[in-house]
N, C-alpha and C positions, 0 to 999 in steps of 0.2 A: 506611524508605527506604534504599537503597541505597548505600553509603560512593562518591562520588565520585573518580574519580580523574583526575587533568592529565594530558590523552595528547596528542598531534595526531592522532593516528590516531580517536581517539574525536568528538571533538570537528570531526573535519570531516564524518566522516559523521552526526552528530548535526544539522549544519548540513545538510546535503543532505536528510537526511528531511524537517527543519525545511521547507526552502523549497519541496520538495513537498507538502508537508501546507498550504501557502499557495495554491498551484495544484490542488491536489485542489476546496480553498472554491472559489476562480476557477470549478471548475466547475460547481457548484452555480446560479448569478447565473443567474435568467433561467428555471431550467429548472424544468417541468412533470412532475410524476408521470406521465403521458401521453406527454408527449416523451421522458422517458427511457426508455420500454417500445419507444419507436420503433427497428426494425435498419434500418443504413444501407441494407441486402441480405440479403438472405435468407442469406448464408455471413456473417453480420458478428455481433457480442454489441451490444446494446443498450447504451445508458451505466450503465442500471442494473445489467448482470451490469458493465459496468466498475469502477464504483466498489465492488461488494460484493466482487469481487474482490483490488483493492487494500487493503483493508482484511482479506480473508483471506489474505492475505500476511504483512499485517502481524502477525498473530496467529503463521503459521507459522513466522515467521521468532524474535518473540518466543518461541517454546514451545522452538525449537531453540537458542536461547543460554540456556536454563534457568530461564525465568519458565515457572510455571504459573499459564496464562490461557487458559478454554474459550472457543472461538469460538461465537457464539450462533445463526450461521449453518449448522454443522456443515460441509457440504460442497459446500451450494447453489452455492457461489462457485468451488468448483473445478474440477465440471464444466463439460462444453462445455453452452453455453446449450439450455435444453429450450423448449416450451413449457407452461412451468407457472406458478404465481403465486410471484415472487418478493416477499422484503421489500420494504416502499416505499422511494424515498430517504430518506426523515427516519429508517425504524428502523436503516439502514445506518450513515448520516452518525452520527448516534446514537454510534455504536459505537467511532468516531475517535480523538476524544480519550482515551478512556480507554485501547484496548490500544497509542496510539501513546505516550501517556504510559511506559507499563508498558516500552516497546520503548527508549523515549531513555534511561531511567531504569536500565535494563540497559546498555545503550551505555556509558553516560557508566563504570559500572562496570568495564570490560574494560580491561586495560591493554597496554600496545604491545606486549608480549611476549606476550601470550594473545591478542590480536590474528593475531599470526608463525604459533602454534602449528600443528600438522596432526593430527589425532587418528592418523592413516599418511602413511606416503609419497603414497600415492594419493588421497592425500581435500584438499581442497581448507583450506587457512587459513580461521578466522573471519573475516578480515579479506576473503579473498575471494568467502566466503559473505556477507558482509555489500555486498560489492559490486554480487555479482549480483543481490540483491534490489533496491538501489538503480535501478540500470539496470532491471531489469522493471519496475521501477513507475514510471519515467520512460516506459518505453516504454508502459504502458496508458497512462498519461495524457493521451501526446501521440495515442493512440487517441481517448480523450475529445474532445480538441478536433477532430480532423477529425471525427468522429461528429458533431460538435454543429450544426459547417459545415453535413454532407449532410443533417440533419433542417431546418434554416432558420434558426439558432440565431447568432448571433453568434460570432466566434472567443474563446477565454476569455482573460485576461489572466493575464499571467506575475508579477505580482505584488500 
């Protein structure tokens, strides 16, 4: 395991995955292997490339602060939706805990000053690489819950 370190900076984003990884489940309640293949619209991703996505995120984001974790997905999740046979929900959901484990467990590692750092002037802090993942995967999610709406689904709960 990974030596811990007391940051704020660690530690709130640790908390943000955290309560996304609470609403990621929310989205799960209710829903059918069937329904999730459903596109709200023919230009829309299914909840199933949603949530395999979020979790190919999560792996990317993981491989980029220096855990080596192969995603079992490879690349399904990063392309624009095809029609093809994707993972079911369970092999996806599957997947969750462990590369998000792998992700907080790095986190919690990184201290406020490697956090600051910029590999260049031009490149973005890990602190703000680790933002933008946050924000994208808040933002699929809140994708998930209107998807879920336009198939007949309940809205998901926030906590």
């Amino acid at each position: 395991m990974t030596e811990k370190i007391s940051n704020s900076k660690a530690e709130t984003f640790i908390g943000m995955f955290q309560f996304q990884g609470g609403i990621f489940h929310n989205a799960l309640e209710n829903l059918e292997q069937e329904d999730a293949l459903k596109r709200p619209s023919e230009n829309s991703n299914h909840i199933n490339w949603l949530l395999g996505h979020i979790v190919h995120c999560r792996y990317m984001l993981a491989n980029m602060l220096g855990v080596k974790a192969e995603n079992p997905f490879g690349k399904t999740f990063w392309t624009a939706i095809e029609n093809k046979d994707y993972p079911t929900i369970k092999e996806v959901v599957s997947q969750f805990p462990e590369i998000s484990n792998k992700l907080l467990d790095k986190i919690s590692s990184i201290g406020n000053e490697a956090f600051d750092a910029k590999p260049s002037p031009d490149q973005p802090s890990t602190a703000d690489l680790v933002s933008f993942f946050i924000y994208h995967e808040a933002y699929h999610i809140g994708q998930i819950g209107y998807a879920r709406k336009l198939i007949g689904l309940e809205a998901m709960k926030s906590h």
